[in-house]
N, C-alpha and C positions, 0 to 999 in steps of 0.2 A: 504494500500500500504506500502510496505516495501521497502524503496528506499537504493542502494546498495552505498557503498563506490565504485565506479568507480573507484579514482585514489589509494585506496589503491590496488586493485585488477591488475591492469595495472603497476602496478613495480614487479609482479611474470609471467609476461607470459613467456613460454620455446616452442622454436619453437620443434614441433615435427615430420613433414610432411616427405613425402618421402622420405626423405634422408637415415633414420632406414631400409632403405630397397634397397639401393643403388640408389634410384632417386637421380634428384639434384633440385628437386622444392626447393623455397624457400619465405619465410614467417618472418614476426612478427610483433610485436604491437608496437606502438609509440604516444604518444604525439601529440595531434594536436593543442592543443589549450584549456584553460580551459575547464575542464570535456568533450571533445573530444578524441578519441582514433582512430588510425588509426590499418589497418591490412592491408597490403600488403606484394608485392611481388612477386613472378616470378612461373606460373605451367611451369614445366618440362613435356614433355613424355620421355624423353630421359631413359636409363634404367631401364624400367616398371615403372618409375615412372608415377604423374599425379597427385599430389594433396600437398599442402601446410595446417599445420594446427598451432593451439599454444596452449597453455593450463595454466591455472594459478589455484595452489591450493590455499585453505585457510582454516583456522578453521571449523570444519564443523557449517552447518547453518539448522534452522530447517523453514521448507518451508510450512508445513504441514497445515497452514491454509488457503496458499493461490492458486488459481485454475492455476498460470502459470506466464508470466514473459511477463513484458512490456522493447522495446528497440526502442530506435531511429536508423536509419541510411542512411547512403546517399550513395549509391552506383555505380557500374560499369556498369549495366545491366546483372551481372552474378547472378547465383543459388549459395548459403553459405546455410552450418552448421553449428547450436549453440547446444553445449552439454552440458550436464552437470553427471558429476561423483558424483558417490554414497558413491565409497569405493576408501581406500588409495590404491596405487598401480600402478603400469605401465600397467598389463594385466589385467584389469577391464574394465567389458563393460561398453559404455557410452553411456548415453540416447541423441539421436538427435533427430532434429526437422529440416528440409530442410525449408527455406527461399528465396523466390527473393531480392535483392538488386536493385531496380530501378533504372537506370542512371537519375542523374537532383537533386531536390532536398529531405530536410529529410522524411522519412516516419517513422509510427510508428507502431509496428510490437508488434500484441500482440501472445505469442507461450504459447497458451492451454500443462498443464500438459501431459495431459492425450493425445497429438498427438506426444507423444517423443517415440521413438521406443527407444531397446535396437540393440549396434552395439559392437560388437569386431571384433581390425582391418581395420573397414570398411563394414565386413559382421554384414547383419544384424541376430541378435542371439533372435529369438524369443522365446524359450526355458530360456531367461536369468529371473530373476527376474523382477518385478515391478519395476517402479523406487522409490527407498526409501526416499521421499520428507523431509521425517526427519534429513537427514543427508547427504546435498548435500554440498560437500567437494570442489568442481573443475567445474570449465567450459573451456568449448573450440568453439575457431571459425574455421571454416574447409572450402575451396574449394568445391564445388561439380561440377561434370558433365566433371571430367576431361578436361575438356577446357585449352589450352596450352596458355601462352602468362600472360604478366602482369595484376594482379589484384588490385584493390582499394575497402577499406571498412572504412566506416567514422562510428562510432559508438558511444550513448551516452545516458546517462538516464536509465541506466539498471535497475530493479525494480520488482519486487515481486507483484505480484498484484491478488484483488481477483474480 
């Protein structure tokens, strides 16, 4: 197990959700409490929006020995994305993995490498590359299922694991 700096990782998040495209959802990570992280925020439909995300880069990390990523979280009862970026850049596909976040208390969420799709945008780009576990730069938390109305994401333990 490779267990991740949480709070160093959680002073780079950058909200990036539908706004880039004229929505007015809105999103970001906070502090909740030793090695707790929140993500919340508001989905929008309003100007084709419908979805809130954030993103935090870092040094690249080489992932390659291990089979996926162990996280805690305590959630809304809504469906979240966890990605994770390969390559620097703003127009770089990002390998997701959809999740439920159970309402009540923590659960622990283990996301298999190999169930990460490649997305640019949103659309999913099955034509993209593999994902290059040698050199995974970025991760992001995302909305899914365009569901309108405030969202809650408690988060914690993020980890490397084989």
């Amino acid at each position: 197990m490779l267990q991740v700096d949480n709070d160093a990782i959680a002073l780079h998040w950058t909200p990036i959700g539908d706004p880039v495209m004229g929505g007015q959802s809105t999103g970001a990570v906070h502090a909740a409490g030793p090695g707790i992280f929140l993500f919340s925020g508001t989905v929008s439909l309003a100007h084709g929006g419908g979805f809130a995300s954030v993103r935090a880069m870092f040094p690249p990390a080489d992932l390659s020995a291990f089979d996926g990523l162990s996280l805690c979280v305590q959630g809304d009862g809504r469906d979240y994305k966890l990605g994770l970026v390969t390559r620097d850049g703003r127009d770089v596909p990002v390998h997701q993995q959809l999740f439920h976040a159970a309402a009540g208390g923590w659960q622990t969420l283990h996301l298999r490498f190999d169930a990460f799709a490649a997305h640019w945008r949103g659309r999913p780009t099955p034509e993209a590359d593999p994902m290059d576990r040698s050199h995974v730069c970025g991760i992001g938390l995302y909305t899914a299922g365009r569901e309108p109305g405030p969202f809650r994401l408690l988060w914690r333990d993020l980890a490397a694991v084989s």
